[in-house]
C-alpha positions in Angstrom: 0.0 0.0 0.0 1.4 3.4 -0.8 0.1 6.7 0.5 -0.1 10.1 -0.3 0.1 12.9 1.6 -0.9 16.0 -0.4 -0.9 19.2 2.1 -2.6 22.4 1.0 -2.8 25.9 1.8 -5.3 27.8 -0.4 -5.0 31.3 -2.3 -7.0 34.1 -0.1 -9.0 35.2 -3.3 -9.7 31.6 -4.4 -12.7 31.0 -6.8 -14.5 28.4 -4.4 -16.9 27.3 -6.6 -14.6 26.4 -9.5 -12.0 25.0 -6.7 -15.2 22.4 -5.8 -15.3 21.5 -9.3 -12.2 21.3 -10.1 -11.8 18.7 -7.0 -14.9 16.8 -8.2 -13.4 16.4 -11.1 -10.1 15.3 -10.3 -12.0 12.6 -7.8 -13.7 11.4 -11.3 -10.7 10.9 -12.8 -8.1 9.2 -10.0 -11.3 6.8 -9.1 -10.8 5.3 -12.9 -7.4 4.8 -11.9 -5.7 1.2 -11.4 -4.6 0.7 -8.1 -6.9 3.3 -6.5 -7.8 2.7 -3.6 -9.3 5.9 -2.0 -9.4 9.2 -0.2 -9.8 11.4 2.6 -9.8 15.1 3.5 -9.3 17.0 6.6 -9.3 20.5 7.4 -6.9 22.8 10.2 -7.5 25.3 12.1 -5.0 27.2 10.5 -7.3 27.0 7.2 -4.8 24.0 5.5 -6.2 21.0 4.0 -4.5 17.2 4.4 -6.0 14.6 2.1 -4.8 11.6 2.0 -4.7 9.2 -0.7 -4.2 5.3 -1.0 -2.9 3.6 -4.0 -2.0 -0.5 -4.4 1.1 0.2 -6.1 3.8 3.2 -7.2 2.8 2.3 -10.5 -0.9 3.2 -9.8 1.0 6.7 -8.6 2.5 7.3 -11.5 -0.3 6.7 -13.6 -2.3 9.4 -11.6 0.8 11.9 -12.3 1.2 11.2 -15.7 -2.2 11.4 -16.3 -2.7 14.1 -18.7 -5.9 16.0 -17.7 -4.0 16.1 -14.1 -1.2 17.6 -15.0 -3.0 20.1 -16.9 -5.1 20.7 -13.5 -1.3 20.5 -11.2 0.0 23.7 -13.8 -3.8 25.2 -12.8 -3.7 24.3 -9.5 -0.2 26.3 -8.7 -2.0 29.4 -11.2 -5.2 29.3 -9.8 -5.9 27.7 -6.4 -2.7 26.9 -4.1 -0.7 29.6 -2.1 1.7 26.9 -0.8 1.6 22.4 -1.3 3.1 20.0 -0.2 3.5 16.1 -1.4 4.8 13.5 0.8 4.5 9.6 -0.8 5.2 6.9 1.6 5.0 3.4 1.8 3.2 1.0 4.7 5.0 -0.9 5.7 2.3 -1.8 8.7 -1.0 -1.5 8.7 -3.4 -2.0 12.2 -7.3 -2.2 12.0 -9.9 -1.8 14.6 -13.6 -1.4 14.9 -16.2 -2.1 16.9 -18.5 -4.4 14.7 -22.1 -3.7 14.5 -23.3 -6.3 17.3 -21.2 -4.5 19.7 -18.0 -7.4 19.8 -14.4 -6.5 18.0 -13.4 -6.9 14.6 -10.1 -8.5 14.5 -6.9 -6.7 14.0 -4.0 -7.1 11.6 -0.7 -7.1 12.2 
């Protein structure tokens, strides 16, 4: 499993609308990609955003970077939307799971 970090700190005079879009589309387009595995967002205090992406492979990365509608939307992104980014890719080399299952008992962990 690889993961990417993607760390964000938006333009003051951003076009929120067209910023939304712009995300929804990007979302279209990385969920068609092999190896995809999902995403989520958070936001800080300090107005930053964190989203974090999963991937099977660092092929499956590098097809989402060398996607071409992506990088026309990276070039935009740096014109457009972002005051300041930045990318972190890492590998697992652990992963733990817990949750409480829906009849109240554990669901197992890995290790």
């Amino acid at each position: 499993m690889e993961i990417v970090l993607f760390h964000i700190r938006t333009r003051p005079d951003i076009n929120e609308q067209e910023y939304q879009r712009t995300f929804e589309d990007m979302m279209t387009l990385v969920s068609k990609i092999p190896g995809f595995v999902g995403i989520e967002g958070f936001s800080g205090e300090d107005g930053s955003e964190l989203a974090i992406a999963r991937f099977d492979s660092p092929e499956a990365i590098a097809a989402w970077r060398d996607q071409p509608e992506h990088i026309r939307t990276r070039q935009r992104g740096r014109e457009e939307f972002f005051a300041a980014y930045d990318i972190t890719i890492a590998t697992v080399s652990r992963h733990y799971d817990w949750r409480l299952s829906q009849g109240g008992g554990r669901v197992g962990e890995q290790w």
